[in-house]
N, C-alpha and C positions, 0 to 999 in steps of 0.2 A: 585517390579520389573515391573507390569504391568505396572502399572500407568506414569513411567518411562519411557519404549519403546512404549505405546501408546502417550505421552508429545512427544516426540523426532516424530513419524509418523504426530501428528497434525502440530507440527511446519514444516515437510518437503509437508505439502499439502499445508499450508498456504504462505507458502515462493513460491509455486508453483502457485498458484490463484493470487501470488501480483503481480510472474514474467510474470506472461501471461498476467493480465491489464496493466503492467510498458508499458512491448511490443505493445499493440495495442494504448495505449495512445500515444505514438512514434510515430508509422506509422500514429496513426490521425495526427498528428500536422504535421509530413512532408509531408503527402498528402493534408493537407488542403492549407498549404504556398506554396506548387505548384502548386495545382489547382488555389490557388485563389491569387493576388499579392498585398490585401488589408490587407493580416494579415500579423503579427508580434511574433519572435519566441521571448520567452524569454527563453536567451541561459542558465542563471542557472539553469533554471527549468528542460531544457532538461539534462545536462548534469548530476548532481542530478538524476535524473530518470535516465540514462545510466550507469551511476556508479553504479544504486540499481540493475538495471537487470544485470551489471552484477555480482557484489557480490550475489545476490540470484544464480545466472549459474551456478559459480562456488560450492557455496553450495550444491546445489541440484547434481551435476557433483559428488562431494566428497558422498556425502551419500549414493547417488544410486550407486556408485562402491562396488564391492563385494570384496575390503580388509579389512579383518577384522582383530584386532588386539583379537587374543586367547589364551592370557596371560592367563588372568585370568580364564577360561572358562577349560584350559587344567590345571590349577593347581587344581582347585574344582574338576575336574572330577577323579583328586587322591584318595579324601576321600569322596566325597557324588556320589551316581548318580545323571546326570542330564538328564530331557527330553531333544530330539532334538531343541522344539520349545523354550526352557530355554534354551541352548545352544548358539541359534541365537540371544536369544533376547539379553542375558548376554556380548556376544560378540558385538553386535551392540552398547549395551548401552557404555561397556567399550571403544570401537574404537572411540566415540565421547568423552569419556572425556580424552583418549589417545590415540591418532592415530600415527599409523604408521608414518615413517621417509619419510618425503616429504609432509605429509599431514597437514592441518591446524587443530588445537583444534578445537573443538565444541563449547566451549565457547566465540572465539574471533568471532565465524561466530553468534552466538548470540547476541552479545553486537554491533556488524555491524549491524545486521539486527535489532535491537532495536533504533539502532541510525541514522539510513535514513529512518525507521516507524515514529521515532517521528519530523525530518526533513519535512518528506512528510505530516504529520498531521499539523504543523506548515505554509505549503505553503496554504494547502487546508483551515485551518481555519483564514490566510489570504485571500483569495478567497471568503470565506462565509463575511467577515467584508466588503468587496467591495461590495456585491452582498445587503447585509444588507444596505447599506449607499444609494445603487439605490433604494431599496425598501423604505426606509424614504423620499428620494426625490418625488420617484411619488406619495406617499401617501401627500405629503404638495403639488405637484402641483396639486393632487384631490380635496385636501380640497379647494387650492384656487381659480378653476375651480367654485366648488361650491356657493362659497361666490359671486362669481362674479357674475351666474346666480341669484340668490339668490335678488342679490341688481338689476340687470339687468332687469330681469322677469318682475316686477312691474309697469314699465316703459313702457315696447311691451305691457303688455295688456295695459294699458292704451290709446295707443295710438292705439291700433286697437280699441275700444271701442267705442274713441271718434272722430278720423279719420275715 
């Protein structure tokens, strides 16, 4: 049961650290296209990202609410004692894999938040494939720099030597 409602707190930090980079990554790009009138948005990427912050708001909005579904929590508490802090926890765990009427499962906001993490790891590790592709470039127009002076070199000394 630990393990469980400490799983469920990590994922509500982490959805929490992605929604607050999604957010300032936003405000970069429409501060930078205001300020500056030489960049270009790419509008899936924003949109994508708007969508994920807001599926993380709404999640994070649902978990941080204090309805808890005490099904299960007020039937155990017929035949076992339970502590207050196993009370909460029991209840927390159970309200995410059945919540109340109005509220979304825990599991569809998992499998959301799985599927715009792997979206966004997808955009970024096309972003590293471009960023790779300039690094290959400068590195061959290094080498050819080189070759040039190389064959070049031989020639200026010579002719300061002998001029």
């Amino acid at each position: 049961m630990e393990k469980e409602y400490g799983s469920i707190k990590l994922l509500n930090i982490l959805v929490l650290v992605n929604a607050i980079g999604l957010f300032a990554s936003l405000v970069q790009k429409v501060l930078t296209r205001w300020l500056h009138s030489n960049v270009s948005l790419i509008w899936s990427e924003m949109i994508l990202k708007s969508t994920f912050l807001v599926v993380s708001l709404v999640y994070l909005t649902q978990q941080n609410s204090r309805r808890t579904n005490s099904l299960f929590v007020d039937t155990c508490d017929q035949v076992i004692d339970l502590a207050a802090e196993d009370k909460e926890a029991l209840s927390y765990i159970f309200t995410f894999r059945f919540p109340l009427n109005g509220d979304i499962e825990g599991s569809i906001h998992v499998t959301t938040i799985v599927t715009f993490s792997f979206l966004q790891i997808m955009m970024l590790l096309e972003k590293s494939q471009i960023l790779g592709n300039t690094m290959l470039m400068m590195n061959v127009m290094i080498n050819e720099m080189l070759k040039f002076f190389m064959t070049i070199s031989p020639i200026f000394i010579l002719f300061f030597f002998v001029g």
